[in-house]
KEKE-3310 file (N, C-alpha, C; in steps of 0.2 Angstrom, whole numbers, plus 5000, padded with zeros to 4 digits):
npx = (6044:6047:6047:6050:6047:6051:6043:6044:6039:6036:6026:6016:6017:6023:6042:6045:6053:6049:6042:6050:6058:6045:6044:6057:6057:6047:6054:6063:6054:6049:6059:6063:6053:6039:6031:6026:6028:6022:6029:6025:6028:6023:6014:6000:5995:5983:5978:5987:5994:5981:5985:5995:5994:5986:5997:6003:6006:6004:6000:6000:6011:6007:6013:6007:6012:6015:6028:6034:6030:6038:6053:6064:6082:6083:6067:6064:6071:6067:6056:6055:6062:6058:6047:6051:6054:6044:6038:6047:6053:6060:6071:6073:6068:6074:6071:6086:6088:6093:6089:6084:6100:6103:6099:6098:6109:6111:6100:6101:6113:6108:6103:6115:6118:6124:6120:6117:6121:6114:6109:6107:6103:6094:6097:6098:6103:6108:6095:6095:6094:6103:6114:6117:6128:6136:6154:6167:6164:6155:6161:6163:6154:6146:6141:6133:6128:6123:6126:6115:6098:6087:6092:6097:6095:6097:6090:6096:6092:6081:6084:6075:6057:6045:6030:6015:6001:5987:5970:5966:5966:5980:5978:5978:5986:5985:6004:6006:6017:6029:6035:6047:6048:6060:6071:6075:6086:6087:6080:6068:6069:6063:6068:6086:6086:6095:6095:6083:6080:6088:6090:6082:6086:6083:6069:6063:6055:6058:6075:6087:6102:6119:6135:6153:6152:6143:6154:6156:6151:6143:6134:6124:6110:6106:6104:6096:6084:6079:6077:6066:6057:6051:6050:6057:6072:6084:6104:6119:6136:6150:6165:6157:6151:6163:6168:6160:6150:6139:6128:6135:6125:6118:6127:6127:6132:6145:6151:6143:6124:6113:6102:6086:6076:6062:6063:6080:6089:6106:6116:6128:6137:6150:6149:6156:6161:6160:6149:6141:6136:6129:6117:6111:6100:6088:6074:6070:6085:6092:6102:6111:6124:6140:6150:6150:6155:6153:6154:6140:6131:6130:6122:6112:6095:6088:6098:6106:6114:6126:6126:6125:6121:6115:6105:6095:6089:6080:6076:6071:6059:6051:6046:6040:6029:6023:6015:6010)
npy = (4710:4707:4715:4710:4717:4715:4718:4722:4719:4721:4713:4716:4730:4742:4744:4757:4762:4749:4756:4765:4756:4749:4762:4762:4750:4754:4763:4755:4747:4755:4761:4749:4742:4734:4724:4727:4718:4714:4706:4698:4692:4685:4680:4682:4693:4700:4713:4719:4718:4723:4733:4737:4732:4742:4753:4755:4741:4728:4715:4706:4697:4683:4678:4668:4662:4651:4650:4658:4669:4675:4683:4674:4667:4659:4652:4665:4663:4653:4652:4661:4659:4648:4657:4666:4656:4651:4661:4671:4684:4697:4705:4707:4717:4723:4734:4741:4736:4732:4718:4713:4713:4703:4689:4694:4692:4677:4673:4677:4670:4657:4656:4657:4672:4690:4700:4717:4729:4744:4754:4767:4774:4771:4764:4763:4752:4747:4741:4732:4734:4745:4749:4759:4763:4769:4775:4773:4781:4792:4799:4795:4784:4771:4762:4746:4730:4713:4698:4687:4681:4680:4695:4703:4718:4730:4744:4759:4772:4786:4786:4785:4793:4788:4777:4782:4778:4775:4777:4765:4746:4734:4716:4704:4690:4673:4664:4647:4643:4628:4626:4618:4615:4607:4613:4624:4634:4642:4650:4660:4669:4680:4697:4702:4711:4723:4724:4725:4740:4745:4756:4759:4770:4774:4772:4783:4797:4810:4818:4824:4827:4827:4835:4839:4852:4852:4851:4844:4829:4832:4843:4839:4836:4850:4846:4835:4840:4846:4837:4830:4839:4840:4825:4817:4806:4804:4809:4805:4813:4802:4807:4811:4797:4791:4795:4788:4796:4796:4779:4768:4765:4774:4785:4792:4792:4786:4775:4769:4773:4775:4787:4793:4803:4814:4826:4834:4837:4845:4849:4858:4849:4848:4846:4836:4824:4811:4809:4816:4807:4799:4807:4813:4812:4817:4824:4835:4847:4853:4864:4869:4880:4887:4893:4900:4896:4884:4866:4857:4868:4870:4859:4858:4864:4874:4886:4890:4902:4903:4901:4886:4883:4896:4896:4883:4882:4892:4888:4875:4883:4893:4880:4874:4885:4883:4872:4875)
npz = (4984:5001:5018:5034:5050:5066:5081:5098:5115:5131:5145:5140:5137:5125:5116:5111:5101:5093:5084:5077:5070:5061:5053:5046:5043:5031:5024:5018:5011:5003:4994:4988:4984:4987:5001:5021:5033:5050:5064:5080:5095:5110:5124:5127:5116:5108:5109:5107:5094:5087:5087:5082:5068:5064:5059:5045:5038:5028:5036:5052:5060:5071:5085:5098:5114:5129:5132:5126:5134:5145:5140:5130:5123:5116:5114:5105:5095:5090:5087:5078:5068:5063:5057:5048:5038:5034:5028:5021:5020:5011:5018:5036:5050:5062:5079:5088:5101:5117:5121:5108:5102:5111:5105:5093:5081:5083:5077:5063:5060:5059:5047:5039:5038:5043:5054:5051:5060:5070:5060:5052:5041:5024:5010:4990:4976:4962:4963:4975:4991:5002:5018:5029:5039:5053:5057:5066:5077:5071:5061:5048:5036:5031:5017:5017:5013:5015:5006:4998:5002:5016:5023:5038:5050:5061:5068:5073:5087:5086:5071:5061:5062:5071:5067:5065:5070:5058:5047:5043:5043:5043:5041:5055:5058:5064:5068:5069:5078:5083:5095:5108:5125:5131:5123:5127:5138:5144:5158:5165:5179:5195:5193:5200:5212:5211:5194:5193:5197:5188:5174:5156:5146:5132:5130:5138:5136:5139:5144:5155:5154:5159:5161:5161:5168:5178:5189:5202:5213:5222:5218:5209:5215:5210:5195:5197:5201:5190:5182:5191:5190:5179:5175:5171:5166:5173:5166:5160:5152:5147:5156:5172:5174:5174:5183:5194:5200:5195:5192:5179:5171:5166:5157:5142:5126:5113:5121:5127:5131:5115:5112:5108:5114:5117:5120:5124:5139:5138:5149:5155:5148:5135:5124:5116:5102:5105:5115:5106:5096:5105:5106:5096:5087:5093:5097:5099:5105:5121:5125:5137:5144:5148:5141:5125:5113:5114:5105:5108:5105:5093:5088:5098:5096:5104:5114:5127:5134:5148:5167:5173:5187:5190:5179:5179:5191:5191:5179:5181:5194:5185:5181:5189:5193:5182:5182:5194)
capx = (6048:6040:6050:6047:6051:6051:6041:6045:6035:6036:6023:6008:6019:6028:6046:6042:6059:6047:6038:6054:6058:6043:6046:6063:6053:6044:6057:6065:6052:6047:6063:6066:6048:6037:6024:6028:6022:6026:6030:6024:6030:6021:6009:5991:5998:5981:5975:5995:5993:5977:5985:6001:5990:5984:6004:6004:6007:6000:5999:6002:6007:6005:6015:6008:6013:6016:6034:6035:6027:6046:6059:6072:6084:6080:6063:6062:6075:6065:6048:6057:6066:6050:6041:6054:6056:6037:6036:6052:6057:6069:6073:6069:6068:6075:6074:6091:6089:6097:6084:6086:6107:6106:6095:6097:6113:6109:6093:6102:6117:6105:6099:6121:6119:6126:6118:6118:6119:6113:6110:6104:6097:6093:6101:6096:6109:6104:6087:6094:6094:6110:6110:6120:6131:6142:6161:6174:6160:6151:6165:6163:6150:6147:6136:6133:6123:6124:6124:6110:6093:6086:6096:6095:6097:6093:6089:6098:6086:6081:6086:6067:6051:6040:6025:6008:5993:5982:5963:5964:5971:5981:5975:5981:5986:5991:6008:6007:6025:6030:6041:6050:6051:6067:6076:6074:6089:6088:6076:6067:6068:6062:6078:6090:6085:6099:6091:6073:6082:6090:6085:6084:6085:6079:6063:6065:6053:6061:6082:6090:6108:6126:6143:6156:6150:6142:6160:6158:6146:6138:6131:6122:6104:6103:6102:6091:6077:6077:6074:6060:6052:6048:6046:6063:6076:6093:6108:6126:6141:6157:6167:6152:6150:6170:6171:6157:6146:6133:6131:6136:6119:6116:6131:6124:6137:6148:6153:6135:6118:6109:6094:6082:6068:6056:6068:6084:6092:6111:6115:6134:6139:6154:6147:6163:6158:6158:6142:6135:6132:6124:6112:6110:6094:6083:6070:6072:6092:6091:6108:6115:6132:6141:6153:6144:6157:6155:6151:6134:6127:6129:6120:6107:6087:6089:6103:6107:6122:6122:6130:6120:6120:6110:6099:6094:6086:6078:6071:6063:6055:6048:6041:6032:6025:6015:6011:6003)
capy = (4708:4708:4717:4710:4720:4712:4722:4723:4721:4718:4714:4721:4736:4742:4746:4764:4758:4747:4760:4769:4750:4751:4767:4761:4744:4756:4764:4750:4744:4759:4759:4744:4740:4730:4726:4727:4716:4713:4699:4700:4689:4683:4674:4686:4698:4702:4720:4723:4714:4727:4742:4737:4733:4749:4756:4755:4734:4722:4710:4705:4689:4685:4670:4666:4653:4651:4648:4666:4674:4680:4682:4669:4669:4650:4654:4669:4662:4646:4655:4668:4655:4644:4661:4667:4650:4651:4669:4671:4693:4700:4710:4706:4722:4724:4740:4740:4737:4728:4712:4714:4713:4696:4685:4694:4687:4669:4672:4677:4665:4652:4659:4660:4680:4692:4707:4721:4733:4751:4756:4774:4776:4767:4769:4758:4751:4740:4738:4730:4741:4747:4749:4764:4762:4774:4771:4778:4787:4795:4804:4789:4781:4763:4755:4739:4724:4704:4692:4684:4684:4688:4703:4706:4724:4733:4753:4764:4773:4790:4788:4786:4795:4782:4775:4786:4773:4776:4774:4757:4743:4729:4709:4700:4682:4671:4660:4642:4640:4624:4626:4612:4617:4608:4616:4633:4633:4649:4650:4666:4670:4686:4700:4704:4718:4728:4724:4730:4747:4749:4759:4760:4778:4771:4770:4789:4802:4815:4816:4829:4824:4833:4834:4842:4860:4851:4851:4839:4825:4835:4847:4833:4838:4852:4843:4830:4842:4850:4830:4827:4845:4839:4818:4814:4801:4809:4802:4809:4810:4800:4807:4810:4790:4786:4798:4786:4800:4792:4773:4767:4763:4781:4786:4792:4793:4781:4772:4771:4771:4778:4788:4798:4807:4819:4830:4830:4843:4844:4854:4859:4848:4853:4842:4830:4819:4803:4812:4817:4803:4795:4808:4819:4810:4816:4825:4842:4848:4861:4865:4874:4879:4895:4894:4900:4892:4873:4864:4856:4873:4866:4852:4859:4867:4880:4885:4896:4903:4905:4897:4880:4885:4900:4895:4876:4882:4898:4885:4873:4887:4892:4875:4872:4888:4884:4867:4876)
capz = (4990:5008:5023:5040:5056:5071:5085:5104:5118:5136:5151:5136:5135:5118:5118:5109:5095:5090:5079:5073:5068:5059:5047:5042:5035:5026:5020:5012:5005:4995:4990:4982:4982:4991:5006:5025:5039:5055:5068:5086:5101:5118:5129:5126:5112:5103:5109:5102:5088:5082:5087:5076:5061:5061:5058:5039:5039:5025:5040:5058:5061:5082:5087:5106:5116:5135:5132:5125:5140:5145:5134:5133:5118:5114:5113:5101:5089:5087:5084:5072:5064:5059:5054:5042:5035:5030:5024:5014:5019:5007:5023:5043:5053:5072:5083:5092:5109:5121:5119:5100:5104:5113:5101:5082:5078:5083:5073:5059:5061:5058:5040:5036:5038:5046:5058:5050:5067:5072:5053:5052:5034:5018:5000:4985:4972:4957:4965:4981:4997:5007:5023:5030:5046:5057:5058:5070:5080:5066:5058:5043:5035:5028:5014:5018:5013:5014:4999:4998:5005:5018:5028:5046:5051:5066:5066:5079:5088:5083:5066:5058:5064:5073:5061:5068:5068:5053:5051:5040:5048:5042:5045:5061:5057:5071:5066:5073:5078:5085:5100:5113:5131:5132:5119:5131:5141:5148:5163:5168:5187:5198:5191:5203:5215:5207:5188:5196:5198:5180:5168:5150:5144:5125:5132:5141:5133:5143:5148:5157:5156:5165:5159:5169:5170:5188:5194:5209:5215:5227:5215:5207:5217:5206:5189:5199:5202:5185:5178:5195:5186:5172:5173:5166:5167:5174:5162:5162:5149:5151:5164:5176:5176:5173:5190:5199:5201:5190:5187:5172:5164:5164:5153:5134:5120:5110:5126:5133:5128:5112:5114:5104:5118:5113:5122:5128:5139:5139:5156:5158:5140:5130:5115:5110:5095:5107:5118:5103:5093:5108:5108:5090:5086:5098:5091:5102:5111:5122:5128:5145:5144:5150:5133:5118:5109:5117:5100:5109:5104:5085:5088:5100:5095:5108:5118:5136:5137:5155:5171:5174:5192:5187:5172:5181:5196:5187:5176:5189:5196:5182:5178:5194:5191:5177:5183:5199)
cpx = (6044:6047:6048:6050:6046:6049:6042:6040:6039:6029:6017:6012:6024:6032:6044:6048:6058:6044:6041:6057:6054:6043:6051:6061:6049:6047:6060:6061:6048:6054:6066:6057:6045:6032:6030:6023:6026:6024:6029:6024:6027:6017:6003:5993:5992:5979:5982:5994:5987:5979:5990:6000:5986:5990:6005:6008:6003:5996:6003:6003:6012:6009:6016:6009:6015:6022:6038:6033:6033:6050:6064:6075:6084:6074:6060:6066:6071:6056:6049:6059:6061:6044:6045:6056:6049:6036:6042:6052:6063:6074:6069:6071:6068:6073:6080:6092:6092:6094:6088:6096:6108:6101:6096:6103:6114:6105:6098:6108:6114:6105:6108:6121:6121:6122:6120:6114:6118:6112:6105:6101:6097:6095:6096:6102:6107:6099:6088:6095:6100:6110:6118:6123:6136:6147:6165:6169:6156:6156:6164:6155:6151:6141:6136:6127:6126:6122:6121:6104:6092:6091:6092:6096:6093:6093:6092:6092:6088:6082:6079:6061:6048:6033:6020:6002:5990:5973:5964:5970:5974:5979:5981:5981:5990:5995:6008:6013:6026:6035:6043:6052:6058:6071:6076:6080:6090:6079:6075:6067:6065:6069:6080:6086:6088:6099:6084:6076:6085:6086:6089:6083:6084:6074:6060:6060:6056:6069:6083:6097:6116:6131:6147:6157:6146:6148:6160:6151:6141:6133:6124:6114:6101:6100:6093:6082:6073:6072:6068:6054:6047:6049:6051:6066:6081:6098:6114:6132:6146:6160:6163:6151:6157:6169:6166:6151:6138:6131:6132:6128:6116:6121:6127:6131:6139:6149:6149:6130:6115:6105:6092:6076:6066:6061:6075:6089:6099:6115:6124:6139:6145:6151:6153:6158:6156:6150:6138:6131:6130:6116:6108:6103:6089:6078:6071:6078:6090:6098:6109:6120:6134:6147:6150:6147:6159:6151:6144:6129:6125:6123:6113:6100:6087:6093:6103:6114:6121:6125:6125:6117:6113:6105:6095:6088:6080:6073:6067:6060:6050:6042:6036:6029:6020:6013:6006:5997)
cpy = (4710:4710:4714:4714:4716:4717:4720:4724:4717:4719:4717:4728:4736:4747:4753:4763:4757:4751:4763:4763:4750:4753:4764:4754:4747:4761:4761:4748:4750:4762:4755:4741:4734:4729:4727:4723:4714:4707:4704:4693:4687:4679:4677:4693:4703:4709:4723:4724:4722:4734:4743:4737:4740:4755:4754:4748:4732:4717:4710:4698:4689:4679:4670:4660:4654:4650:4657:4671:4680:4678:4677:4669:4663:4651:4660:4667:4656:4648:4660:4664:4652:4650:4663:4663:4650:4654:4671:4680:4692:4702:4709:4714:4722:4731:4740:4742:4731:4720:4710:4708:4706:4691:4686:4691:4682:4667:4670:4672:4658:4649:4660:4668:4683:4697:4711:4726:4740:4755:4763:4777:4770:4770:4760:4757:4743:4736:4735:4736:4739:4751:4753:4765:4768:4773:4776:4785:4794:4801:4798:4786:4777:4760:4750:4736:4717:4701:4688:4687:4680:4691:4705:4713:4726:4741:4756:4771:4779:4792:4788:4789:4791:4785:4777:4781:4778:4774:4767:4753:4735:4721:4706:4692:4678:4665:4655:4639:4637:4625:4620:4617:4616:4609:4624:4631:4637:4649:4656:4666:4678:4692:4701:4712:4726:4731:4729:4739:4751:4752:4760:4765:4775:4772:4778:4794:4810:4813:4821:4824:4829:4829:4838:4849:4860:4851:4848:4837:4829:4841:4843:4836:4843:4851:4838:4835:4844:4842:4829:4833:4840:4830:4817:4810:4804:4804:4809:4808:4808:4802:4808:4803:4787:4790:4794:4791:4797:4786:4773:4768:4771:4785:4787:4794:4786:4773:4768:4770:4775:4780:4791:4799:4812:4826:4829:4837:4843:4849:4854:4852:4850:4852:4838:4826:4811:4804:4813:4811:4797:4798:4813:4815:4812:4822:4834:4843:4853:4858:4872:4875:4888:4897:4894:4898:4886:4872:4860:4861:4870:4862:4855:4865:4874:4880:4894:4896:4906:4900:4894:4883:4891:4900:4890:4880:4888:4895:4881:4876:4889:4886:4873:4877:4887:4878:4868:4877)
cpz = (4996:5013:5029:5046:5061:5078:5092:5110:5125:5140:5146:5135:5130:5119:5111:5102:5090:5082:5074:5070:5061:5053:5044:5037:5031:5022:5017:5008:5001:4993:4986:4978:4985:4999:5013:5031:5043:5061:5077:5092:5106:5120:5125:5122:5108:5102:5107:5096:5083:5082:5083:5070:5057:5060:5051:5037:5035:5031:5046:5061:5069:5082:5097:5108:5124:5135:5130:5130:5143:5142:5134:5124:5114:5111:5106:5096:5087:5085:5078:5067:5058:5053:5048:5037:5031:5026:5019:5016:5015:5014:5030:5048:5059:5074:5086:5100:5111:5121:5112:5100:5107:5108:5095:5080:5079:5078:5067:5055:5057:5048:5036:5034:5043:5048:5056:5054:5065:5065:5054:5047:5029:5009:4996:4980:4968:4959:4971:4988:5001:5012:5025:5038:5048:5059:5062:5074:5077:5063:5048:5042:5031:5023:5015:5015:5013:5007:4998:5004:5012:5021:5031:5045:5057:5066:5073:5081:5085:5076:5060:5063:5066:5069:5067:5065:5063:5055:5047:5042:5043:5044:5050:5059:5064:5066:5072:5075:5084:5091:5108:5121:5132:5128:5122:5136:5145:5154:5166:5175:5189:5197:5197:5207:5211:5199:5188:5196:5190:5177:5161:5147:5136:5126:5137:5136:5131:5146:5149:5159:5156:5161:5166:5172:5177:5191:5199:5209:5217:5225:5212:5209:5211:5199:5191:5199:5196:5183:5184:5192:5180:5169:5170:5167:5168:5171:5162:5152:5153:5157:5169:5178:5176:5183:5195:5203:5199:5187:5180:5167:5163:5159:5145:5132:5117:5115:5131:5131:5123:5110:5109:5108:5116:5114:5126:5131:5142:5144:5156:5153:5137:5123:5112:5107:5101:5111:5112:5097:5096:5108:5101:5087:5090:5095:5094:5105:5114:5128:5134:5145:5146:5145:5129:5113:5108:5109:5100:5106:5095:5082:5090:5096:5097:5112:5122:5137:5142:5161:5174:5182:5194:5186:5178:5184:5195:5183:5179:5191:5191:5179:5183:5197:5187:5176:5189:5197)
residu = (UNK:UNK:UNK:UNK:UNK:UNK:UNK:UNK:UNK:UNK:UNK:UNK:UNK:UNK:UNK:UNK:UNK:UNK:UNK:UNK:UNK:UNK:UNK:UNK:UNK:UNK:UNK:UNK:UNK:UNK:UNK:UNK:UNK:UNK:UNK:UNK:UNK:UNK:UNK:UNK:UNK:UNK:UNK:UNK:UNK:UNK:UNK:UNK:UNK:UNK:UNK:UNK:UNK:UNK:UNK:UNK:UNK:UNK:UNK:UNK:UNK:UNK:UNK:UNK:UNK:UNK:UNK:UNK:UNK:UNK:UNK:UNK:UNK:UNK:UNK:UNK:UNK:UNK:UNK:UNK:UNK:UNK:UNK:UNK:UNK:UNK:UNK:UNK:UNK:UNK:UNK:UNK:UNK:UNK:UNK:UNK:UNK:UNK:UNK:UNK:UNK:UNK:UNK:UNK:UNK:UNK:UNK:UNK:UNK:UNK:UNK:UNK:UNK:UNK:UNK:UNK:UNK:UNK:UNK:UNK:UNK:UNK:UNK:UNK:UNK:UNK:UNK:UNK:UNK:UNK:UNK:UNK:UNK:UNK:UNK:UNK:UNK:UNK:UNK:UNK:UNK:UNK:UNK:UNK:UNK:UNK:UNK:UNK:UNK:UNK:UNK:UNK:UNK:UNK:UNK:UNK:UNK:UNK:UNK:UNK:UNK:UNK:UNK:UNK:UNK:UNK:UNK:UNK:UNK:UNK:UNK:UNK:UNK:UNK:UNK:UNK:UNK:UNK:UNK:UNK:UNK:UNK:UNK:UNK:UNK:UNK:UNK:UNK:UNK:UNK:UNK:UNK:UNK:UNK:UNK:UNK:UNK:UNK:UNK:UNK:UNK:UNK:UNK:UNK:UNK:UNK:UNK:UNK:UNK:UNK:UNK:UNK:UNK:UNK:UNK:UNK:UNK:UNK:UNK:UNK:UNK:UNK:UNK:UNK:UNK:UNK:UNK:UNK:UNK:UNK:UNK:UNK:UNK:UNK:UNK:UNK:UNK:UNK:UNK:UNK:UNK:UNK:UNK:UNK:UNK:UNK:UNK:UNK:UNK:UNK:UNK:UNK:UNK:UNK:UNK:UNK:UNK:UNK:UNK:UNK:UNK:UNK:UNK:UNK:UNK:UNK:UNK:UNK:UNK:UNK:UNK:UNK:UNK:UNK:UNK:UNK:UNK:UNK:UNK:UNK:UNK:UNK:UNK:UNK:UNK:UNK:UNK:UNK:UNK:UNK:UNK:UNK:UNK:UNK:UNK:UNK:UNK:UNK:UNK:UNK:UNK:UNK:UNK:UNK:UNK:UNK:UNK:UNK:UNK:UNK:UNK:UNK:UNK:UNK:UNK:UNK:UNK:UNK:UNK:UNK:UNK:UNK:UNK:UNK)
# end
């Protein structure tokens, strides 16, 4: 059987997902057995295209086309469509992003299957793979698969290691996939001023993110400097963003967005289960809390029992010491 994972790019840049995407098609197929190759999307893909071949892939097959230049969700279900129609995957592999989220379940729709979402590991059962989801905010877990072939899935982030280029490289094929301008109904334009400003903490290396141990808006400066120290994305739990404190798209947990950064530091945290299973993935915690019995400490690598107010500003100093 053959896996395909469907890999992520914008603007020449790769959504970082994409690789943890990746691992988990190599983890199924050394579970049931089988190759892994990947599909790649755009206008001028090919200096992607070698660097992805060198990630543990039989093959890379490129589908460019001027029509794919910007994403539109017409366009990538009618190029995806063709390719999996050719190649026959047991199994098609997403990253779960927000892209991913508007286009896989049309893709799969087409093929009579369902999207199987945010899947966090892989089992095997009479040689098929079963795909492992979180129910009721990770207090539950789900086996799942589809009946028949192929099966969609998309990987929530953090839950595989991203695939570390190798020295031997996979082959690059380009697929010839036929596409019609006017079956594109969706029309890219210049985003919204207010789009240009969002951000997707998924793509975050670094998060410095506040619970309500800041006590009021106007504290807020302090967290800002620790996240300007050290190149990070500032993100909040729930009430922080329900209070208007911090827009919405900055929200991490159940309710909000699911990250995995290299590091992620939880500054004035309790740790409720809805926070955490936005962020328990992350490869480093390091928690701030001035309760050594908040349950983030559970969760977190290293933790500072200690009033945020205190520790924060103690820590910035620190860091732009030993960048002088």
């Amino acid at each position: 059987m053959s896996v395909l994972v469907i890999l992520e790019q914008r603007d020449g840049k790769w959504n970082r997902l994409s690789f943890e995407a990746l691992a988990a098609a190599r983890a199924i197929a050394e579970a049931v057995g089988g190759s892994v190759n990947a599909a790649l999307l755009g206008a001028q893909t090919e200096s992607l295209a070698n660097e992805a071949a060198k990630c543990k892939v039989e093959k890379v097959f490129v589908i460019n086309d001027p029509l794919l230049a910007q994403y539109t969700p017409e366009g990538y279900t009618a190029a995806l469509q063709q390719l999996i129609e050719a190649v026959h995957p047991k199994v098609v592999v997403f990253p779960h992003t927000y892209q991913v989220r508007d286009f896989a379940p049309k893709l799969s729709t087409r093929f009579g299957r369902p999207l199987i979402s945010d899947v966090v590991s892989v089992k095997t059962s009479d040689g098929r793979a079963m795909f492992v989801r979180q129910l009721f905010q990770g207090k539950l877990s789900a086996d799942v698969h589809s009946s028949g072939d192929p099966q969609f899935v998309s990987i929530q982030a953090g839950t595989f290691r991203a695939t570390e280029p190798g020295d031997q490289a996979g082959s690059v094929e380009k697929f010839p996939a036929k596409l019609d301008a006017s079956q594109i109904r969706s029309k890219p334009e210049q985003p919204f001023r207010e789009a240009q400003r969002s951000v997707d903490l998924t793509a975050a290396n670094v998060i410095v993110s506040v619970g309500r141990g800041i006590k009021e808006k106007d504290n807020l400066p302090v967290v800002e400097e620790l996240a300007k120290a050290l190149g990070a994305e500032l993100a909040a739990s729930r009430p922080i963003c329900d209070n208007g404190w911090l827009p919405m798209e900055r929200q991490v947990g159940s309710s909000g967005q699911t990250v995995a950064p290299k590091v992620y530091f939880a500054v004035g945290i309790s740790g409720a289960i809805q926070h955490l299973v936005g962020m328990k993935g992350s490869k480093t915690i390091v928690a701030i809390n001035k309760d050594e019995s908040a349950p983030i400490f559970e969760t977190a690598d290293y933790g500072i029992v200690g009033d945020l107010f205190e520790v924060v500003p103690a820590l910035v100093e620190e860091i732009k010491k030993s960048k002088a």
